[in-house]
C-alpha positions as CSV (number, residue, x, y, z in Angstrom):
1,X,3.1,0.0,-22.9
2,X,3.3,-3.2,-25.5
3,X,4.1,-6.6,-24.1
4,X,7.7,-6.5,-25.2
5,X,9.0,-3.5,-23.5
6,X,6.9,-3.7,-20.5
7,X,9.0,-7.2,-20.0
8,X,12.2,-5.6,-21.2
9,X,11.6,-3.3,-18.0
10,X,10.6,-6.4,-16.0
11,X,13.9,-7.8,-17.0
12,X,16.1,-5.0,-15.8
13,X,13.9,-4.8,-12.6
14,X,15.2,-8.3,-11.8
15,X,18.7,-8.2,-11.7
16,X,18.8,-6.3,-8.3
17,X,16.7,-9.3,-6.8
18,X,18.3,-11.8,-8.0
19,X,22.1,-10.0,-7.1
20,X,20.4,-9.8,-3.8
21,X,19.2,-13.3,-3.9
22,X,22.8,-14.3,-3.7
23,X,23.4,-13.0,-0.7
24,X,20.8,-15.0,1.1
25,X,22.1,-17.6,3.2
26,X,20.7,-21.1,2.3
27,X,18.7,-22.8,5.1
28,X,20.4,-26.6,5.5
29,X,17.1,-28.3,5.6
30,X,18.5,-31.7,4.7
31,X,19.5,-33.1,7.7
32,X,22.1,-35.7,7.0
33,X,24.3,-33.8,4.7
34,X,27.7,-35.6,3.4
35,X,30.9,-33.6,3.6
36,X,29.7,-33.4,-0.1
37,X,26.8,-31.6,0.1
38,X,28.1,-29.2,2.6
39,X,31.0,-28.8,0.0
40,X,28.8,-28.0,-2.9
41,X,26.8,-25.4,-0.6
42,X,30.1,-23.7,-0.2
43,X,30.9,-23.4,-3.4
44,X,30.6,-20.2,-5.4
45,X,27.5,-18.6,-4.6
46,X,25.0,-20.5,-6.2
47,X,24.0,-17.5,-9.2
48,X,24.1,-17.9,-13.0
49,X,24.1,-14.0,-13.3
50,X,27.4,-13.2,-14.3
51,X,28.4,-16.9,-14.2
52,X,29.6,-16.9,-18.1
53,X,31.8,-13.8,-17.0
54,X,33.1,-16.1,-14.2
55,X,34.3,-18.9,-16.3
56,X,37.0,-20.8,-13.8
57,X,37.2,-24.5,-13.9
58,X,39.4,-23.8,-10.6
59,X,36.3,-22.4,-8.7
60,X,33.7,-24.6,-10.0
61,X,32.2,-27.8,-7.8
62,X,30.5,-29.4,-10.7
63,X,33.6,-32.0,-11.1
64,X,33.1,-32.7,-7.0
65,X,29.1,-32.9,-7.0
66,X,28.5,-36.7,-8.5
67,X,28.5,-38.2,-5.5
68,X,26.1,-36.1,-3.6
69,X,23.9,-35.9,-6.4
70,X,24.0,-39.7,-6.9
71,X,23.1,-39.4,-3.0
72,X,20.3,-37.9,-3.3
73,X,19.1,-36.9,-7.2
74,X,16.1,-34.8,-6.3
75,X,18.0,-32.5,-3.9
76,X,17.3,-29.1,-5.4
77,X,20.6,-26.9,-3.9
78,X,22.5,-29.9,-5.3
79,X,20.9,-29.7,-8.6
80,X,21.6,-25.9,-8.5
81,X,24.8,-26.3,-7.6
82,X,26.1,-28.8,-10.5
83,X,24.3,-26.4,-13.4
84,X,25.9,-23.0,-11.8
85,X,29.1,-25.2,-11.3
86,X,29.2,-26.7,-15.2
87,X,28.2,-22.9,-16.6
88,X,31.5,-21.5,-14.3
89,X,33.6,-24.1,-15.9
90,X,32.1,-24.1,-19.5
91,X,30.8,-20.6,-20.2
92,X,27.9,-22.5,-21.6
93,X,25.1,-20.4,-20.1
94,X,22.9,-21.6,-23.1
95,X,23.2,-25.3,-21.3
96,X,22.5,-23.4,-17.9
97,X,19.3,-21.6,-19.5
98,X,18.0,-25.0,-20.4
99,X,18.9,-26.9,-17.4
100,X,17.2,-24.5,-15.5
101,X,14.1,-26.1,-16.2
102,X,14.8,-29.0,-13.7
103,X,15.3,-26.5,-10.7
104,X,10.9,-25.9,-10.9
105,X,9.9,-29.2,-11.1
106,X,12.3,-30.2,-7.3
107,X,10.4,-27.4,-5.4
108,X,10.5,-23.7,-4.1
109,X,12.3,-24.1,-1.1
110,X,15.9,-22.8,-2.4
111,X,16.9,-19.2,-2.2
112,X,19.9,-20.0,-4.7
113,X,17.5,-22.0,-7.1
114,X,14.6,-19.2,-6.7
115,X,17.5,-16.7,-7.9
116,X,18.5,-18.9,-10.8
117,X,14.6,-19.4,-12.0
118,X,14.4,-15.8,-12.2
119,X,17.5,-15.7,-13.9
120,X,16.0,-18.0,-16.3
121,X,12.6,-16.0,-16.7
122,X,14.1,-12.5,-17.2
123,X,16.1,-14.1,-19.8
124,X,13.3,-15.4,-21.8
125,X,10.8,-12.8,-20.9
126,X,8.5,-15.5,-19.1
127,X,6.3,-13.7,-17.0
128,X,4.3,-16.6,-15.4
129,X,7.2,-18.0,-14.1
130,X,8.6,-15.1,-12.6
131,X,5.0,-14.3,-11.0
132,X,5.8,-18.4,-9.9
133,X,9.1,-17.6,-8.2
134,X,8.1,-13.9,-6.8
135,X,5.1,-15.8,-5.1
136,X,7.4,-18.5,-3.7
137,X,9.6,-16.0,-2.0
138,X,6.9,-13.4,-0.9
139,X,5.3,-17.5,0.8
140,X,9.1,-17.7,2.5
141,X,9.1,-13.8,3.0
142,X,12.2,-13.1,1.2
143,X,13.4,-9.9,-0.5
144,X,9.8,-8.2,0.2
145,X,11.4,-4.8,-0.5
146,X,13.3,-5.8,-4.2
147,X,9.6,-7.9,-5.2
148,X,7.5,-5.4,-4.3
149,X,8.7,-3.0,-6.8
150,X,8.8,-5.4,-9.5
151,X,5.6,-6.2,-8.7
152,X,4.2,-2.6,-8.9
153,X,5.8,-3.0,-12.6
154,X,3.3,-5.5,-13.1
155,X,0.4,-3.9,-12.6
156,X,1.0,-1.0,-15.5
157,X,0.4,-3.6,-18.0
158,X,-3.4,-5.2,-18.3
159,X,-1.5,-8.5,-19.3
160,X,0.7,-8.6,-16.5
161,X,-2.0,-7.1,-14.2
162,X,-4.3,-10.5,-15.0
163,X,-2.1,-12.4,-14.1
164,X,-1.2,-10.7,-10.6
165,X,-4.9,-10.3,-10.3
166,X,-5.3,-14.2,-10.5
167,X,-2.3,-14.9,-8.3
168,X,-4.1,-12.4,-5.8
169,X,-7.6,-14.3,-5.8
170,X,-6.1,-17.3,-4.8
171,X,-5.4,-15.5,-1.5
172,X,-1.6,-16.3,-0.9
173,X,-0.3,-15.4,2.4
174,X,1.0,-12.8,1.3
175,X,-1.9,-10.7,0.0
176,X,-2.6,-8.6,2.8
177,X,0.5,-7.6,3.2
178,X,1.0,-6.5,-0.5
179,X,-2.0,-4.2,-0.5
180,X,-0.8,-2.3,3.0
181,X,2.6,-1.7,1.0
182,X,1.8,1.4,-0.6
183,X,4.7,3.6,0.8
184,X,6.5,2.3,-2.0
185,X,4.1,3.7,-4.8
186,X,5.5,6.8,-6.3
187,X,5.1,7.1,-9.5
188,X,1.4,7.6,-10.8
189,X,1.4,5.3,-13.2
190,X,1.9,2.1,-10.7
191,X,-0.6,4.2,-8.1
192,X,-2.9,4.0,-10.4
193,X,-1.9,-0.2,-11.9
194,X,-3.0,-0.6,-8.0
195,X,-6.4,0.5,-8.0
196,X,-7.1,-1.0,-11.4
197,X,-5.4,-4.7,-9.7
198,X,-7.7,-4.1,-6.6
199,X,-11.0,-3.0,-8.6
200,X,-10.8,-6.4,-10.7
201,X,-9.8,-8.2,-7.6
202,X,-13.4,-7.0,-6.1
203,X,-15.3,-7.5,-9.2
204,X,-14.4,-11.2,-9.1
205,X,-16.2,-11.4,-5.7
206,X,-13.4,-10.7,-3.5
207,X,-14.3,-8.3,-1.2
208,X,-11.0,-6.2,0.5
209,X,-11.0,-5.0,4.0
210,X,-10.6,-2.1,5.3
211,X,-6.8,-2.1,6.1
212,X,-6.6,-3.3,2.7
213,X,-7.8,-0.8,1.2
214,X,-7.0,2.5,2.9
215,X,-3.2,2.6,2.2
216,X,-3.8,3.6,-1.3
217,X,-6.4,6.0,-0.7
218,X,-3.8,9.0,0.3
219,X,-2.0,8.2,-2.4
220,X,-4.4,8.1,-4.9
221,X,-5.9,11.5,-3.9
222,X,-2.4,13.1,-3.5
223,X,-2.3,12.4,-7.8
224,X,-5.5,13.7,-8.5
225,X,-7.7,10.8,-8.3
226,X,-10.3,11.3,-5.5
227,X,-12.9,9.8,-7.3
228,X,-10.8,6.9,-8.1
229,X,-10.2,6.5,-4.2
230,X,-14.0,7.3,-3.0
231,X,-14.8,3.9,-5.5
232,X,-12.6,1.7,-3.8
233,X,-13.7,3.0,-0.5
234,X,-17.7,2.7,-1.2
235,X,-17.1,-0.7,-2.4
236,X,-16.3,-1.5,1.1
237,X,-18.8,1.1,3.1
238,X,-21.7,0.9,1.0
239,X,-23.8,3.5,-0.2
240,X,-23.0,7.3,0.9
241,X,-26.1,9.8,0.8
242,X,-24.8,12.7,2.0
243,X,-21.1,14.7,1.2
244,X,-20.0,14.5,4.6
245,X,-20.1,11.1,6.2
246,X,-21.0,10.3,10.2
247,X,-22.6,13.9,10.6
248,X,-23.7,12.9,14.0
249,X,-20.1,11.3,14.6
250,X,-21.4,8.0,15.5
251,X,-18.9,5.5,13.8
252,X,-16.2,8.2,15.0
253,X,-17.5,7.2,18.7
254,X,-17.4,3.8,18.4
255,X,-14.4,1.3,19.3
256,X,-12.2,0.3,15.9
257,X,-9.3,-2.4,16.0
258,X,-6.3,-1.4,18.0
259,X,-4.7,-1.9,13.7
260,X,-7.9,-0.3,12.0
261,X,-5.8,2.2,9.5
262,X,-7.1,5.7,9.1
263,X,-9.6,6.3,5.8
264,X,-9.5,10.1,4.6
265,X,-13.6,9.4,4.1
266,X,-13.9,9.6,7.6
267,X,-13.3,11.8,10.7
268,X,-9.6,12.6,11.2
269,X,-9.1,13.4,14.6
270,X,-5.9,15.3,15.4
271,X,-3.7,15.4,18.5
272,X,-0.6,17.5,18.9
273,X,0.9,19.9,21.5
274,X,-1.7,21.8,23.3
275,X,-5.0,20.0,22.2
276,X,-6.6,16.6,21.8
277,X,-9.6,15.8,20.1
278,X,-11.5,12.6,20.6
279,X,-15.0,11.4,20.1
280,X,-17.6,9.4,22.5
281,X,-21.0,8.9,24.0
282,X,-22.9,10.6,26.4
283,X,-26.8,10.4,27.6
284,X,-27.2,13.0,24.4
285,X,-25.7,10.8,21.9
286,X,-22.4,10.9,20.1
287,X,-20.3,13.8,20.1
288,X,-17.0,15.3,19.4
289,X,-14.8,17.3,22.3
290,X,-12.0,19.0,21.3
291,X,-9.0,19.8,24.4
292,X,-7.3,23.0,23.0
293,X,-5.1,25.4,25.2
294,X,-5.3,28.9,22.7
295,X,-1.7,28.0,21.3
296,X,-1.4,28.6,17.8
297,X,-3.8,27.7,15.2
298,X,-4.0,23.8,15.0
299,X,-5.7,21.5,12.3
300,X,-7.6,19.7,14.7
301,X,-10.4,18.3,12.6
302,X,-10.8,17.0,8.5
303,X,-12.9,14.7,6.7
304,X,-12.3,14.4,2.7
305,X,-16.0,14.9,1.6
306,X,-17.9,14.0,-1.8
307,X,-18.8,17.3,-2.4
308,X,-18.3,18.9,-5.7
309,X,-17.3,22.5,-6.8
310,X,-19.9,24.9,-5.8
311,X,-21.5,26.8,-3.0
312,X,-22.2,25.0,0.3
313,X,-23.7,25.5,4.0
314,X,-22.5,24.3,7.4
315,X,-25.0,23.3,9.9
316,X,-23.2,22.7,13.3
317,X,-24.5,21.8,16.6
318,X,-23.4,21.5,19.6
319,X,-22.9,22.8,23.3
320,X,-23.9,26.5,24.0
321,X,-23.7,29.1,23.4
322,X,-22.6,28.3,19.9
323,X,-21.1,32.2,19.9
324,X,-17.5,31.0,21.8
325,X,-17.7,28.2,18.7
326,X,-17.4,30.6,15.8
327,X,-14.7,32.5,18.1
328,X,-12.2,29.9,18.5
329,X,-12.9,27.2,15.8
330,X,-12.7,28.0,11.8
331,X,-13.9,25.9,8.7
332,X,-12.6,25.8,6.3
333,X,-13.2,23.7,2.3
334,X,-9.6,22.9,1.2
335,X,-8.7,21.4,-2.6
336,X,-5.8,19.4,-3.3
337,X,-4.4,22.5,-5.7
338,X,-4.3,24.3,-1.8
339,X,-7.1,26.6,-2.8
340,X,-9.2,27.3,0.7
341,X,-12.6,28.4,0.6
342,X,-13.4,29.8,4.4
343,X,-16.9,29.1,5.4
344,X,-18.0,32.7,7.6
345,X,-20.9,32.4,10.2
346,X,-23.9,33.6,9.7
347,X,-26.9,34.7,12.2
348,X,-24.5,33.3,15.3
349,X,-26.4,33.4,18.6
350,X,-25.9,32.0,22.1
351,X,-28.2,28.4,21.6
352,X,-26.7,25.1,20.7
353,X,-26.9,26.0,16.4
354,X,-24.6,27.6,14.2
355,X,-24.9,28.1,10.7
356,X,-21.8,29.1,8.0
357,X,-21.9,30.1,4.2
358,X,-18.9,29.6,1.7
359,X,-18.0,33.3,1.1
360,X,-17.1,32.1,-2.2
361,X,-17.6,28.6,-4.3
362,X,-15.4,25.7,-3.7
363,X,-13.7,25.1,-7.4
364,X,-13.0,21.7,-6.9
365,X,-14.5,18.2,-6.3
366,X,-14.1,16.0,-3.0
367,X,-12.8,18.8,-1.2
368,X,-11.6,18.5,2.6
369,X,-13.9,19.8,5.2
370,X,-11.4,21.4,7.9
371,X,-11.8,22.3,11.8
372,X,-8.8,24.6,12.8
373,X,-8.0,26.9,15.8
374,X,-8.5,30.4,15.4
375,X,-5.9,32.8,16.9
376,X,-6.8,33.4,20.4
377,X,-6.0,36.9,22.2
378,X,-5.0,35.0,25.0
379,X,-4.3,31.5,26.2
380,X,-6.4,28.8,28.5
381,X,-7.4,25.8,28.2
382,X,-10.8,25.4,26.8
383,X,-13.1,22.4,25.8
384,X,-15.7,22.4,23.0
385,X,-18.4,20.2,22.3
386,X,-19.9,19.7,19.1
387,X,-23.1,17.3,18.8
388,X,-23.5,17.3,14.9
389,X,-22.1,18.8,11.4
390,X,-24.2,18.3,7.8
391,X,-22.8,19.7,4.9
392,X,-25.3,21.1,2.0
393,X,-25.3,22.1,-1.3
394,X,-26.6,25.4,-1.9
395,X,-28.4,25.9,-5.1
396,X,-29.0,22.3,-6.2
């Protein structure tokens, strides 16, 4: 996407925000406000959108506004208030553009002048200063749902993305809480402008945390980009060895953050009606107990591994006899196409070890390693203990 077009769609991204803008109340942060201050805040409502539409001399405070800007000449509402006025009364939205100017050098603390700045900067296709006035309303938390999606825009274009990427590394306030917004990426395009914002966020030094970082995993997997999503999340883990990470359920056991969000890279432990599943430490080590009643046939277990298409073993372990495992518990390989592979056990006695085989090769990479309930002939309430679970590649 060239420059021009990407801030043609920038442009028309704008207009909801700054309609909405409108709408915001202004905060009276100036104390001792003359009967012609609160009059100019009352008048109109403080947008140039439309204003030359609007022309009314009837409606317009400009002719009312000398004194309270003679009060107090820096005052930015008041400021606002005389350009939106004059444009009402002239049609001159040429004078407005240019006057707008003066709004960014009296501060950021206006909703009304914020509006008109992006006013300005969609009109002239100046993308630092709306990246300026986006960041002074994402400081005051305003309009978080209208910015975010313009600033999802931003990120499909490398110059646009630099410059969001800059703004980022200067660790505004809010940072952390643009990175955990990713229910509002749909379109692949802006899934993927993420991940390419946060991988030159991290090359610059600036390591993410985990909350940072796993909202956009999902999505990235759900388009096809696994591989994109296992980089951002190594980045943060370190080095994997194996396909299947914490085969002995050991960071699955320990305590997390009562916020830690959930990785796909790691154990999923489900819950629903009829079973629980939960992981902890005994004198044996870690270990994974899963609560099931018979009911149904429950996901109750998935990791997304680092495998790769081909043939693979299951080594389990756990509490014996290892026989009432491979009865009531399946695996299962599952690609993001929905193609399962089952994994059937093989050589299935009564000690703590159970080995499985894909009947068939996996034809996909990072597939999901899946722990479901088999259909019972009867139901009771069971518990299972399982000690350990390596995945292996059969045939190099």
């Amino acid at each position: 996407m060239s420059t021009t077009s990407s801030a043609t769609v920038l442009q028309r991204a704008l207009l909801p925000v700054i309609l909405m803008a409108s709408l915001i109340a202004t905060t009276v942060y100036y104390a001792g406000a003359s009967t012609q201050f609160l009059a100019l805040r009352a008048g109109g409502d403080g947008a140039l959108l439309g204003a030359g539409e609007q022309k009314s001399p009837k409606n317009a405070p400009a002719l009312a506004t000398v004194p309270a800007l003679a009060a107090n000449p820096l005052d930015q509402q008041a400021v606002n208030g005389v350009i939106v006025g004059r444009a009402r009364a002239s049609g001159d939205m040429g004078r407005a553009l240019r006057e707008t100017g003066l709004l960014r050098q009296l501060g950021w603390r206006s909703n009304r002048a914020l509006q008109n700045l992006l006013w300005r900067a969609g009109t002239t296709n100046d993308i630092p200063l709306i990246m300026d006035t986006l960041d002074a309303l994402l400081r005051r938390e305003r309009l978080l749902a209208q910015i975010y999606p313009i600033l999802n825009l931003m990120t499909i274009d490398p110059s646009f993305r630099g410059l969001l990427v800059r703004r980022l590394e200067a660790r505004p306030s809010w940072r952390r809480y643009y990175f955990m917004s990713a229910s509002d990426l749909v379109k692949p395009t802006e899934i993927v402008g993420r991940y390419e914002v946060m991988q030159q966020v991290q090359r610059r030094g600036d390591r993410l945390t985990r909350n940072e970082i796993a909202p956009i995993l999902p999505k990235l997997i759900a388009i096809g980009q696994t591989a994109n999503a296992f980089i951002l999340w190594r980045t943060h883990e370190g080095s994997v060895t194996s396909p299947l990470a914490d085969t002995h359920f050991e960071a699955a056991a320990r305590s997390k953050p009562d916020d830690a969000l959930p990785v796909p890279f790691e154990w999923e432990l489900g819950s629903g009606g009829g079973f629980f599943v939960d992981a902890g430490r005994d004198t044996g080590g870690s270990f994974l107990s899963i609560d099931w009643d018979g009911r149904g046939v429950p996901s109750l277990v998935g990791q997304t591994t680092t495998a790769r298409a081909g043939r693979y073993r299951l080594e389990v372990t756990g509490a014996p006899p290892m026989t009432t495992v491979s009865r009531k518990i399946g695996f299962r390989l599952a690609c993001a196409n929905g193609a399962m592979t089952e994994l059937t056990p093989v050589n299935v006695g009564g000690g703590p070890r159970m080995r499985l085989v894909t009947a068939t090769a996996v034809r996909c990479d990072y597939p999901q390693l899946q722990l479901f309930g088999l259909v019972q002939p009867s139901t009771s309430a069971g518990s299972i203990i399982l000690r350990s679970i390596q995945l292996v590649r059969l045939g190099g």
